[in-house]
Phi, psi and omega in degrees: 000174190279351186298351186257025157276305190295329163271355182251037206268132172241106193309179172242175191283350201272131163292347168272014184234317193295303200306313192291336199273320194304314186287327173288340152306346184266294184319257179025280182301290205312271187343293177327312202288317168323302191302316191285003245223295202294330189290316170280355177257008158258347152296300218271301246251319169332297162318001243210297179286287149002261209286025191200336136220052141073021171279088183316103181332330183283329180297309163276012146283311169300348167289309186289354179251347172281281155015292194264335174273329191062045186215065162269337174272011149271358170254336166284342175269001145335271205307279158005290213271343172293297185315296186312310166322259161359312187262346199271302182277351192246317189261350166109000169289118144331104197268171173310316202289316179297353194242331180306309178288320204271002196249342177283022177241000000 
């Protein structure tokens, strides 16, 4: 396993290389703290859609996240192939493939 990198890891001595590990370790964090940082404030503006026009968080993350991918006619055909699926096994609708068998019997 990688665990055995982490123990067998030898800083190294120069202080000017330890000072580089140190600092890229701060950039690190500091990134880390952005990201959680962007993450509440896309929780709070949701919060935000939510309470001022009745817009479900899950539904406008999922608009803002089609949106930043730019892949809505692959989340509507998604959607399309789920709904058909769904009505074909579940509400008793007939699909094309049910009707292709039962007229070959």
């Amino acid at each position: 396993m990688s665990d055995n990198n982490e123990e067998s890891y030898v800083l190294p001595s120069n202080p000017t290389d330890r000072a580089k590990i140190k600092d890229a370790l701060h950039e690190m964090a500091g990134a880390l703290q952005f990201i959680e940082d962007k993450r509440q404030y896309i929780n709070d503006v949701a919060a935000t859609l939510n309470e001022e026009f009745d817009i479900s968080k899950k539904i406008s993350n999922k608009l803002a996240r089609t949106l930043h991918k730019n892949n809505y006619s692959d989340v509507a055909a998604e959607a399309d192939g789920f709904t058909t699926i769904f009505e074909v096994l579940f509400n008793g609708n007939s699909g094309s493939a049910d009707e292709e068998s039962d007229t070959e019997e």
